[in-house]
N, C-alpha and C positions, 0 to 999 in steps of 0.2 A: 252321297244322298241326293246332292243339287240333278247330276245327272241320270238317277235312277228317275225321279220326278220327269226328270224333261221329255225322256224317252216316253215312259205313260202317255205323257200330256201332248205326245206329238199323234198326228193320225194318218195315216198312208203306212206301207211297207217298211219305210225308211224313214229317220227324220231326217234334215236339212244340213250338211255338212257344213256350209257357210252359219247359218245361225248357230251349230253349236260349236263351233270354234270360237265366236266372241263371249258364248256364254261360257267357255271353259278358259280364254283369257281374261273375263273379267273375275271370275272367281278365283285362280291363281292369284290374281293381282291382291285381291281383297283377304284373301289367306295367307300371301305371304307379307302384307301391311299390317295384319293381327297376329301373325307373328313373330315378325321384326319389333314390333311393340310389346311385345309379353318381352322377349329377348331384352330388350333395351331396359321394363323397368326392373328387372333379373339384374343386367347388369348396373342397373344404378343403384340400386340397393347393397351391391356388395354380397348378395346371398352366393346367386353362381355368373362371376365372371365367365365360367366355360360357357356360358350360354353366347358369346361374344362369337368365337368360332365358327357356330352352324349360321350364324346369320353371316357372317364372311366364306361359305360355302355355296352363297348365290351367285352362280357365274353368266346368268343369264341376259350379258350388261343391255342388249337390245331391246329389254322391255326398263324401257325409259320411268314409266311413272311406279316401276317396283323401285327402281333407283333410287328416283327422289325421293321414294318415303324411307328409305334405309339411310340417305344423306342427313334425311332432318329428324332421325334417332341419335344419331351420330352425333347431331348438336347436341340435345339433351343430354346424352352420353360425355360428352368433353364439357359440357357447364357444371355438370352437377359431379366431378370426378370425387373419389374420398377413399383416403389409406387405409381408413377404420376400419381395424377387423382383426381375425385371426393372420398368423402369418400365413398359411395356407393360403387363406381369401386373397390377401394381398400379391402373393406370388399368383397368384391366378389371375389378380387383377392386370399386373405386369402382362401376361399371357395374352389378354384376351387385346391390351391395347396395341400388342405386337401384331396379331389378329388383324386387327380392326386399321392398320396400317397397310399391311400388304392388300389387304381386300382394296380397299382407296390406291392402291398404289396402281392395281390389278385396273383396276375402274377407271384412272387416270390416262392410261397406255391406251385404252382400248377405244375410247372417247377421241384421244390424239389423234390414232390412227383413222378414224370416221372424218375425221375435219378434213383429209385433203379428195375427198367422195363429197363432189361438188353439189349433189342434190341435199346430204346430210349437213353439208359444212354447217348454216345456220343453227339447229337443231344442234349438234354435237360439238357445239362450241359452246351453247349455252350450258351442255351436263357437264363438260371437261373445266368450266371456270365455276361451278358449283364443286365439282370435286378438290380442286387446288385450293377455295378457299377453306374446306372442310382439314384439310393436309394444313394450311396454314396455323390452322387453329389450333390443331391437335400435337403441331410443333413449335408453333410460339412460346407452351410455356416449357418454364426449366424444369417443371416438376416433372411432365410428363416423357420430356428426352431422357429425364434421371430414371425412370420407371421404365420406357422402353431398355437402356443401359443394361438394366437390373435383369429384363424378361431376355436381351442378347446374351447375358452370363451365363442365364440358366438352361437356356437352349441356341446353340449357336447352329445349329439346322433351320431354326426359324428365320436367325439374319440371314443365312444364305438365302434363302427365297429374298426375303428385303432388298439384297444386293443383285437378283437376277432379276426383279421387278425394276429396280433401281434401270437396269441395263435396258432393259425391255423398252420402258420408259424414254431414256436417252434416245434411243433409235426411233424412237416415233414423234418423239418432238424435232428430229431432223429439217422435216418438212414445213415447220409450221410458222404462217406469213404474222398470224397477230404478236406483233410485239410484247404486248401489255401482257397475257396469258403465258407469253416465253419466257419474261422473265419473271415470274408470278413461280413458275415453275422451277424455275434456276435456285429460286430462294427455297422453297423446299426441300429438291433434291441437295441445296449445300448444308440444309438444316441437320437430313438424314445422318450425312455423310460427316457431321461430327460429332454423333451421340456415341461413337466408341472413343473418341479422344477425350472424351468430358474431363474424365479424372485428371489426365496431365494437364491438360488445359488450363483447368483450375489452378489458381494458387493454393498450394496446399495451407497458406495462412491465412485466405480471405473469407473463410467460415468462420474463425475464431479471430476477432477482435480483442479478448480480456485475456490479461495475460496478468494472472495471482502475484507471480512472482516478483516482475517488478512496481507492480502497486504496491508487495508487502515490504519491498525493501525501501522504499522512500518514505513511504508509513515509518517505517522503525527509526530511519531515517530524523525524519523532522518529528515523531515524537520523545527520539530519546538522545539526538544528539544532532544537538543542534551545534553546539560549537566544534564538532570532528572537520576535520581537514577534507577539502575538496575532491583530491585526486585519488585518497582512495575508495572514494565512495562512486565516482567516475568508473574506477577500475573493474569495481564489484558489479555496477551496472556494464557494464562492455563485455563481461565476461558471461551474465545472465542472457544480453542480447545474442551472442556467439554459440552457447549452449543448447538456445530454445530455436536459434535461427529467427528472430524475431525482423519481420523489414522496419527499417527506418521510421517510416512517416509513424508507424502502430507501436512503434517504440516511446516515442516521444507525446503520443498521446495517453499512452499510459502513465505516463510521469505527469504529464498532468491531471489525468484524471486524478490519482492520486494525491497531488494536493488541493484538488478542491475539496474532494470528501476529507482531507484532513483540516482545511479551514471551515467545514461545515461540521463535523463532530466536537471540534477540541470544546474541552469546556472555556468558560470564559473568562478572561481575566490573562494570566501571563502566558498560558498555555496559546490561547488564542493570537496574543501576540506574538510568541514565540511561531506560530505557523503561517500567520499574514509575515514575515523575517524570511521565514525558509521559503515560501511560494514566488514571494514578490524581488529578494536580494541575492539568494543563494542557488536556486534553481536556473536561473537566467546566467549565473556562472558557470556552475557545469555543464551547461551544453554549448559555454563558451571553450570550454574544455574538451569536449564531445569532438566539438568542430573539428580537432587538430588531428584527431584519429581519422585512418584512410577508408572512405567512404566509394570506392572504386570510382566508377564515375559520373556518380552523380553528386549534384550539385547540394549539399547540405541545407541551403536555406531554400531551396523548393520542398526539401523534407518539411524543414521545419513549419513553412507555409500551410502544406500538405496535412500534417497533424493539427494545428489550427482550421484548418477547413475541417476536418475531421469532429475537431472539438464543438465548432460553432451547433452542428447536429445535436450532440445532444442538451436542448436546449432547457432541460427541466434543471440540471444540475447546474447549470451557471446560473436560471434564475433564483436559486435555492442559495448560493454562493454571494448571488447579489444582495439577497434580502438581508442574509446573514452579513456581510461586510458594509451593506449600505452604502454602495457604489458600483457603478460599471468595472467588475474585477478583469474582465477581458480586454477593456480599452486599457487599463492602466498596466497591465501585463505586457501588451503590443508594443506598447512607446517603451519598455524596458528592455525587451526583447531586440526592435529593432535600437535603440541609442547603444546593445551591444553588439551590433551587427550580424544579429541571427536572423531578421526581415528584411527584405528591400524596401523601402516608402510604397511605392508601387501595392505590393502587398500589404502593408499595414491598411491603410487608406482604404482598401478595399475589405480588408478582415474587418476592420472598426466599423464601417456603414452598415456591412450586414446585419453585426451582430446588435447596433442602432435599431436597424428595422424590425428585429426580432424582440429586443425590447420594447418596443412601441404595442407590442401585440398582447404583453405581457402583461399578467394582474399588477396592481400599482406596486413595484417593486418599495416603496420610500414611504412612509406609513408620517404624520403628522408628526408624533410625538421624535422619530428621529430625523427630521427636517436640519436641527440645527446641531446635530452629532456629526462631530467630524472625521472619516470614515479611517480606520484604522489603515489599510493600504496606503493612504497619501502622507496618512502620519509615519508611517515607516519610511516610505520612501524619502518624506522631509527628513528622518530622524540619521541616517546613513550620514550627509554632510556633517549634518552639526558634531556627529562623533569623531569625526576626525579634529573641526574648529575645538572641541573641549580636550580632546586629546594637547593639541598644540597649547593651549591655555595653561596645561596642567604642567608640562615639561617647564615653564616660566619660573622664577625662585620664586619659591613661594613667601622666603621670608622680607622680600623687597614690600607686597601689597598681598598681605593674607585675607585683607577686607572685600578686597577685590575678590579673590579665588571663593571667599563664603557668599559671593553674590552669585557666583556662577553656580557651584552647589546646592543651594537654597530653591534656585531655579530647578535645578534637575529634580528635587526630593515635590516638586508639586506635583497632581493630580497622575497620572499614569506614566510621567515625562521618562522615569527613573527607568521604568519597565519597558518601553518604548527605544529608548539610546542601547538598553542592556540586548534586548534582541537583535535589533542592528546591529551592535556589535559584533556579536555571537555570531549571527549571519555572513558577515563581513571576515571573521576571523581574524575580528582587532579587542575579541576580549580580554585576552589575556594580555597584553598592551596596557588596558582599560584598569584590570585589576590591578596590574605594578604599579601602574602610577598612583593607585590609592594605598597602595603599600607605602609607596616611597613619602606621601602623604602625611601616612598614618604614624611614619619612622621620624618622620621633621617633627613633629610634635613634641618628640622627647625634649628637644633640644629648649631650657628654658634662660633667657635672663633676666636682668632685673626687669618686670614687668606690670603694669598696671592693670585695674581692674578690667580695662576693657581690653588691653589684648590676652588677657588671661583666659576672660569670656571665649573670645575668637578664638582661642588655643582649642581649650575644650571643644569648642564644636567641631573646629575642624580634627579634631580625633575622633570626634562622634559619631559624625557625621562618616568620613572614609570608614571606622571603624563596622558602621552598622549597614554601610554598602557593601564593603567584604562580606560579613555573613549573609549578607540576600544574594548574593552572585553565587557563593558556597552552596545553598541551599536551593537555586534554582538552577543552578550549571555545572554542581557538583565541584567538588574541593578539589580536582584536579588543573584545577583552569587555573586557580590562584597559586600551589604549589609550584616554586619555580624550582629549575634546576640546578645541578648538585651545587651546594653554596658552602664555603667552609663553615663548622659550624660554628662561631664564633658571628657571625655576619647572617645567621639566620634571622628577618624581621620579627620582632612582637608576635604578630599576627599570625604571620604560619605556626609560628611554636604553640599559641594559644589554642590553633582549630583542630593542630593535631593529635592534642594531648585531653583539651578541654572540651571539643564542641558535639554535642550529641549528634546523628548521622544516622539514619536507616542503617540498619545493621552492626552497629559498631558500639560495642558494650566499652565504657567508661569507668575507671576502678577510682573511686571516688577517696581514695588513701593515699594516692598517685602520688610522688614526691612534687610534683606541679600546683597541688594544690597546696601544699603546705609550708608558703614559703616565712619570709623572715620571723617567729613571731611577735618582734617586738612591733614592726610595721602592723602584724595584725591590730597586737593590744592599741594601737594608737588608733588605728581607724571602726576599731567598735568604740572606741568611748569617742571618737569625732560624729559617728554613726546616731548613738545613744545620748550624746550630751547636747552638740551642735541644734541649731533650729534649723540649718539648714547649711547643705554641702558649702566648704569655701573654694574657690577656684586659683586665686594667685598660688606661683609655687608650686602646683598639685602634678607629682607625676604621674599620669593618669593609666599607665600600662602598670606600672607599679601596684596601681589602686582596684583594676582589674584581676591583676593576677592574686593579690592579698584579703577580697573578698568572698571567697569559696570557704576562706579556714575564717573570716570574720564571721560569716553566716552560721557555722556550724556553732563558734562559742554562742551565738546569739538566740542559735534553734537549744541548745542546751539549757541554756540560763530560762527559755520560755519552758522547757518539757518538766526543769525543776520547781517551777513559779518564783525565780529569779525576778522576772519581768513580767508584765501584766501584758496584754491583747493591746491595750491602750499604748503600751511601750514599740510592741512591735512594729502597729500602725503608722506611729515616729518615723522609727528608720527606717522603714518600706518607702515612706513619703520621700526621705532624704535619699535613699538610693536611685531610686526613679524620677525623682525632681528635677535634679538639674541634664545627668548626662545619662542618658538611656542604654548604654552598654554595660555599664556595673549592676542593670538587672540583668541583661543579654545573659551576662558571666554569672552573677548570683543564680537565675535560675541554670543554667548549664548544669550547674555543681549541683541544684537541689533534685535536679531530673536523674545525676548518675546516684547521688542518694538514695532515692526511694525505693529506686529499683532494690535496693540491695534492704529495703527494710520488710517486715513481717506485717501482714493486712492489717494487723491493729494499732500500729508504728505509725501509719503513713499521714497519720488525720493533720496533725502540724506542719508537714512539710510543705504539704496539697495545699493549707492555707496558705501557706507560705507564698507559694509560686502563685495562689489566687489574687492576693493582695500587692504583689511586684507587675503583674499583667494589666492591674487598674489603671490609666492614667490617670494625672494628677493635674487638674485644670485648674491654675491657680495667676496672679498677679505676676508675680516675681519667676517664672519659669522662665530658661534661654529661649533666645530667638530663635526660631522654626519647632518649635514643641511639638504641636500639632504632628506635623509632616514627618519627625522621625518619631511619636509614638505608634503611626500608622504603619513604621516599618515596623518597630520593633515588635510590634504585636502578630507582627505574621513570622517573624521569627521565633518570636517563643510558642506559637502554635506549632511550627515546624518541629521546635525543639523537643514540646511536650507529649506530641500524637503518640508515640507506641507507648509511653508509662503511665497518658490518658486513657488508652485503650486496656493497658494488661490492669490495671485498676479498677476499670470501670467505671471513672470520674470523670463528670465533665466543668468545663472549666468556660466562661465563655469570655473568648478573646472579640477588645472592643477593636471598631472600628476598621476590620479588615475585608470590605465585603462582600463579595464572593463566594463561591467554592474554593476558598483557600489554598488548599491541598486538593488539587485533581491526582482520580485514580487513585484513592485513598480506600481500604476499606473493600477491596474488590471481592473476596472471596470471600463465601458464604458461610456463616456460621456451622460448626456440627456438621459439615459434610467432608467427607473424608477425600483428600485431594485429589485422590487418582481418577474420582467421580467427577470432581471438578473438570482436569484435565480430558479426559475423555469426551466429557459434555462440550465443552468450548470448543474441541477440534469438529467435534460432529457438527454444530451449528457453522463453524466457519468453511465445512466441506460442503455443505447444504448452499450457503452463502456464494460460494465460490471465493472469496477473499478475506483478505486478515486483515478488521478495524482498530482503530488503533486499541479502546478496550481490551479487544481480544489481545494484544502483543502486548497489554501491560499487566494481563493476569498471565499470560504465558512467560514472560519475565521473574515474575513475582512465584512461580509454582518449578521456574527451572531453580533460583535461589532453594527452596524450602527442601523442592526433593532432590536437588544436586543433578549433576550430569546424566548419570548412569539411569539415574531411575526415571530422568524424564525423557532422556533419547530412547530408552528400551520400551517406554511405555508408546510412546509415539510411534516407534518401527512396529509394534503389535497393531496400534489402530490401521496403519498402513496394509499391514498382508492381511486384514481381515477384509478388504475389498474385494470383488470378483469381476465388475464390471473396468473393461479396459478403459474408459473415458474418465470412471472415476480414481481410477488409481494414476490416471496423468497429473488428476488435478490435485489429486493428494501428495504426490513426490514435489507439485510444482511449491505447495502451498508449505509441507514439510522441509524444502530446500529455505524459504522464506522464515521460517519462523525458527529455524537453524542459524539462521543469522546474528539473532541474538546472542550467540558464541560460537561460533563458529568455527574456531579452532579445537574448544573439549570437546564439542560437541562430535566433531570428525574423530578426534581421536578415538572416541570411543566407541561409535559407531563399528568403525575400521577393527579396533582394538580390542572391543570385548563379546558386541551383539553378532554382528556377520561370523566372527570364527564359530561362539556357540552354535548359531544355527547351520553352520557349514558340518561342525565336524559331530551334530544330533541328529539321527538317522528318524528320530521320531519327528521330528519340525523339518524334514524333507517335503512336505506335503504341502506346506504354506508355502513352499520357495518354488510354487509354478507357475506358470505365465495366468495371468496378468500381473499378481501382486509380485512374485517371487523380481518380474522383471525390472518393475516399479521399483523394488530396493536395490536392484542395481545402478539404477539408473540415478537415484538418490543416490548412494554410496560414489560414483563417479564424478555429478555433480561436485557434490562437498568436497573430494578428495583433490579434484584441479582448483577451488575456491580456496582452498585453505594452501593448497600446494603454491598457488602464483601470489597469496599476499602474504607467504611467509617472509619471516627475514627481514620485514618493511616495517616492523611494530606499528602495524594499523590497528593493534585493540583500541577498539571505541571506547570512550570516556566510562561507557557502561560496566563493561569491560575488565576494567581494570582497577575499579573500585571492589568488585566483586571479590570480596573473601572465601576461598574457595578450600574447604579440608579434604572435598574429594580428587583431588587433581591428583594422579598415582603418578608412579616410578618406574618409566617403560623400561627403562634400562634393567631392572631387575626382572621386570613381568614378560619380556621379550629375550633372553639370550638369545644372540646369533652367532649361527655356525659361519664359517670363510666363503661358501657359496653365496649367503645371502646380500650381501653389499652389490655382487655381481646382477644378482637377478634385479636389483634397484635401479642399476646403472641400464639395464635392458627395456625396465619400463620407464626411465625416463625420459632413455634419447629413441624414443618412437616418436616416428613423425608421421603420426595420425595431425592432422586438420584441428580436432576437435582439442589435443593439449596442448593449444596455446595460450602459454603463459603471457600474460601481459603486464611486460613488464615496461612497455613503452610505447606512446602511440604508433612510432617508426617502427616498431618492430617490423623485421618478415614475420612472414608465415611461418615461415620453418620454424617450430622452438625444439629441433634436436638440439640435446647437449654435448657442447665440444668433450671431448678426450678431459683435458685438464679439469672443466668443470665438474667431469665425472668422478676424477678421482678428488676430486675436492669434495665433496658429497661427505657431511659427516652423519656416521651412526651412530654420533651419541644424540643426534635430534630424535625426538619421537616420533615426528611425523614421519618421518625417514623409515625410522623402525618400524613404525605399524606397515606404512607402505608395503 
């Protein structure tokens, strides 16, 4: 149009060949600046990247200021980059950037070559260092090398040009004197030249930082066992690390991250203490343990440095850690770490200042009112010596200075002391140490002679006193700790016979007709009418195990005489005083016995019993009470809450126990009325896949619903959530988080996997369709996992405490459910001594690598084990 106009408007035969060549380069110029500009907000919109291409189809590099304006698109273009869109869009986007590369690349070479044309040089040095900064830009970031990447997959015709511009390029910067501009260039071309190596480059682990698995295993960890032994928990971790290929430094931050979110969740009270034990005493062990295993050649405590640098970053959780422990938990962590020689000074000194100055940034971590709270880490870390000085105190005879030993005692039963030493303990794995020497305690006691009122007094307590420490150690560490091993029976103490026979327990029904309860009766008849007549308990002479064991069948004549109107409310009120007045364990034992009663009585039965146990849980604040009243009604009272929660709960009574104050019982109560559990189960895995990890919560209704539905029905229900996945990243996270929450038993739980789910779905030609990659692969991957977990810590009886309490009716009989034919021991012996990498059994830091098994081992191999079998 512009030229039809000109022609008109020109006048002679001819118009002007010199004027209309600037008026046909300047409208070129102005047409192709309009657009390059339509083009550019095309492609920054993400509608049509292909519009990228026809604007990298201007080759016309001598008209300079068409150049420049496709250069400063080009910025607009790399600022305002975006993935958003359809996949198409995106792959086109990938396209147009490859595009948009070679044009620039084309544009670079051309530019070069003009700079040693001594009239251009000025001039073509200025477009050749606008174009290399353009190339800079567009290859700075990692997004856009990952997207070129992406456009070289899908058309590898296109890199070729890339790599012949590439070449073209080289030979024209041959010549070129400005330094500055040479190697401006050197760094783009080396930028190029490693967008095909990205992938290997990359650590295939430095995109994913969290790793479910062993945050869930330390979780399970320090919320359910705390007093389990070091190495094999060590081992379980070595084995996760080896499986996932996890590096070092990202290993070891994960173990802590994991205990801080478990000293920020636990509820408060023992629990909490019990995690400030495992964070601050026991953690700092195993990796003194960690140490010993071969770390090729690197240096162990640059790891552990490394993962502390790591930690210092994320700075929201340690101030959350702070708030909640009300202390610098990172500085008092460092001096732990390094006094076990996992830091150099060097390194602490420098971890601590940082993480000073990051504090200093931070909202007022120390709030007024806990100013003069003294923070539970420093109290633990004090409390570790002292358990060893009371340990030694205790080994002392106790019958030389018993006044002495109830000074020492009296001390521990004040303010949190008692809860404090027992987690250190536990931590330290000097509990069970802890508890015998209260056995051996609670055994002197028997022993009486001629004695005065005041060592009489002392007697009793000191049986009370150990007495009502064993059932809080029972009840917060589980009755395994204090059970010692095999003993003739003749020599078994008081105590264990009392807990075994008498003491209510999560899951453990009590036959309240027991020959235990019903011992001599003439001992009873004396102590219902010392009970019924007395103003008040006598102490000289009183054998106090004796007196325990013969008030279960007292209380019963006692509850009868009140159901007959024997005895008045006013009478009852009597002996409930005298029971509870002087020594606090003959309620401990009264209620025991009225808890496995009720159970067994009819809803309209229970109304006396309930008062019963209501009126033994009252203390009794009076003049003439023993000394430390107070401090062991505060145990006892959280004992008989412990004692009475399930026959509180299947009654529907409440009861309110004094002075104990807290959340009592954490994790009590977890599952939801009227819902039916498989809904449960389902629900909590979906939120903890969401989540990406398992809080402790989660692993104590997941606990709590493997008990109820047993093995089978919670491993099958769980391998169904698993293959119902389709996406490959979420079914990683699922085998990671299902290998973790398998933990929990991890020995039925393989069995059964191995033993009943995988054969079903192997040999149902209708559930062949679940078993395809992703998910199918997923439960392989699972199923192999568990199978060398459970494989390398058989034979070591590492059942956790948890474990092993667990009453289990679904445990089957492989030996029956498996006949084997004379081939199959063979085919065992074939998958055992492979010497894949990946089944190494750890059975010791030193091990090789190699864990084929010798000849001998093999034929040692028995098939009456099940795991064997299922194998």
């Amino acid at each position: 149009l512009a030229e039809a106009l000109l022609e008109q408007a020109m006048i002679g035969p001819s118009p002007n060949p010199l004027i209309l060549s600037y008026l046909k380069y300047a409208i070129s110029s102005q047409v192709m600046a309009l657009a390059a500009a339509r083009c550019g907000r095309c492609w920054l919109s993400g509608r049509h990247p292909s519009a990228a291409p026809r604007l990298a189809q201007f080759d016309d590099f001598s008209r300079e200021l068409c150049v420049q304006s496709l250069l400063e698109i080009m910025d607009m273009f790399c600022d305002r980059l975006s993935c958003h869109g359809k996949a198409e869009e995106c792959i086109g986007l990938c396209r147009a950037l490859m595009s948009a590369l070679t044009w620039l690349l084309r544009c670079a070479a051309f530019y070069a070559e003009k700079v040693k044309e001594a009239l251009e040089q000025v001039a073509a040095e200025g477009q050749l260092k606008m174009c290399l900064e353009r190339l800079e830009k567009m290859l700075g970031s990692t997004k856009n090398r990952a997207l070129l990447h992406i456009a070289k997959q899908e058309e590898m015709s296109s890199w070729s040009t890339v790599e012949q511009s590439l070449v073209k390029l080289g030979e024209s910067l041959n010549g070129l004197s400005n330094s500055a501009l040479r190697s401006q260039a050197d760094d783009c071309v080396s930028l190029i030249k490693s967008i095909p190596t990205m992938l290997s480059v990359r650590s295939e682990q430095l995109n994913k930082t969290g790793f479910p698995t062993v945050h869930a295993v330390v979780l399970l960890e320090g919320t359910m066992n705390l007093t389990g032994e070091i190495q094999p928990l060590v081992e379980q971790l070595m084995m996760v690390k080896r499986m996932q290929r996890i590096p070092s430094p990202l290993f070891m931050l994960e173990i802590w991250k994991a205990c801080f979110v478990g000293l920020i969740e636990s509820p408060e009270g023992t629990e909490e203490l019990k995690w400030t034990a495992f964070t601050f005493l026991k953690i700092p062990q195993v990796l003194v343990k960690l140490k010993s295993y071969p770390h090729g050649d690197k240096d162990f405590t640059e790891d552990v440095n490394s993962a502390f640098e790591f930690l210092l970053k994320l700075t929201p959780l340690l101030d959350k850690a702070d708030q909640r422990c009300n202390c610098n938990c990172m500085s008092l962590l460092l001096q732990e770490c390094s006094k076990q020689g996992l830091l150099s000074e060097a390194n602490k000194t420098n971890l601590t200042d940082k993480r000073k100055a990051d504090r200093e940034d931070a909202p007022h971590l120390q709030s007024a009112e806990n100013a003069n709270i003294q923070p539970n880490p420093r109290l633990i870390l004090r409390a570790e010596p002292t358990v060893t000085n009371i340990l030694k105190t205790m080994d002392a005879d106790h019958s030389k200075s018993p006044e002495g030993l109830l000074g020492v005692l009296g001390h521990m039963l004040s303010g949190k002391s008692l809860d404090l030493l027992l987690a250190a303990a536990a931590a330290t794995g000097k509990l069970k140490s802890f508890a015998w020497k209260f056995i051996k305690l609670n055994e002197f006691t028997k022993h009486i002679n001629a004695e005065s009122s005041k060592s009489a007094a002392v007697r009793a307590l000191l049986f009370d006193i150990s007495f009502l420490m064993l059932c809080h150690v029972a009840q917060t560490y589980g009755s395994e700790v204090i059970l010692s091993e095999s003993r003739p029976a003749d020599e078994v103490p008081f105590f264990e016979t009392w807990m075994l026979t008498c003491m209510p327990e999560e899951g453990k029904i009590l036959n309240p007709d027991h020959p235990c309860f019903r011992p001599d009766s003439t001992k009873v008849e004396s102590l219902v009418a010392l009970l019924n007549n007395s103003s008040e308990m006598k102490l000289v002479q009183t054998k106090w195990h004796e007196v325990c064991l013969s008030i279960s069948a007292a209380i019963l004549e006692i509850l009868n005489a009140w159901e007959n109107s024997v005895l008045t409310f006013e009478s009852i009120q009597k002996i409930t005083d005298n029971i509870k007045g002087k020594v606090c364990s003959m309620a401990v034992c009264a209620v025991a016995w009225l808890v496995a009663h009720v159970r067994m009585l009819g809803l309209d039965e229970r109304e006396k019993s309930l008062q019963m146990i209501r009126q033994l849980a009252t203390p009794l604040y009076g003049d003439n009470t023993l000394q430390f009243y107070n401090e062991r009604v505060v145990i006892m009272s959280s004992i008989l809450e412990h004692m009475c929660a399930d026959v509180l709960q299947q009654t529907a009574t409440q009861i309110k126990f004094p002075s104990t104050g807290m959340d009592t019982i954490p994790y009590w109560n977890l599952l939801p009325p009227k819902k039916p559990i498989k809904e449960v189960l389902t629900s909590v895995f979906t939120k903890v896949l969401e989540k990406g990890w398992v809080d402790s919560r989660s692993i104590h209704i997941f606990d709590t619903l493997l008990h109820m539905g047993g093995v089978y029905w919670f491993c099958n229900n769980l391998v169904k959530e698993l293959l119902k996945e389709t996406r490959k990243e979420h079914t990683l996270r699922a085998v990671e988080l299902l290998y973790a929450i398998f933990c929990l038993d991890m020995q039925q739980l393989t069995l059964t996997l191995l033993g009943h789910i995988l054969p079903n779905l192997l040999t149902d030609s209708s559930k062949w369709h679940t078993l395809m990659d992703p998910p199918g692969k997923a439960l392989a991957k699972l199923s192999v996992w568990c199978a060398l977990s459970s494989y390398s810590s058989h034979n070591k009886s590492q059942a956790s405490s948890r474990q092993k309490k667990r009453h289990r009716e679904d445990i089957e009989d492989y030996i029956s459910l498996f006949p084997l034919d004379d081939t199959q021991p063979s085919k065992l012996m074939r998958l055992l001594s492979s010497n894949e990498e990946e089944s190494n059994i750890l059975s010791s830091p030193n091990r090789s690598s190699s864990s084929s098994l010798s000849a001998s081992q093999l034929h040692a191999v028995s098939m009456r084990d099940p795991l064997n079998r299922v194998l």
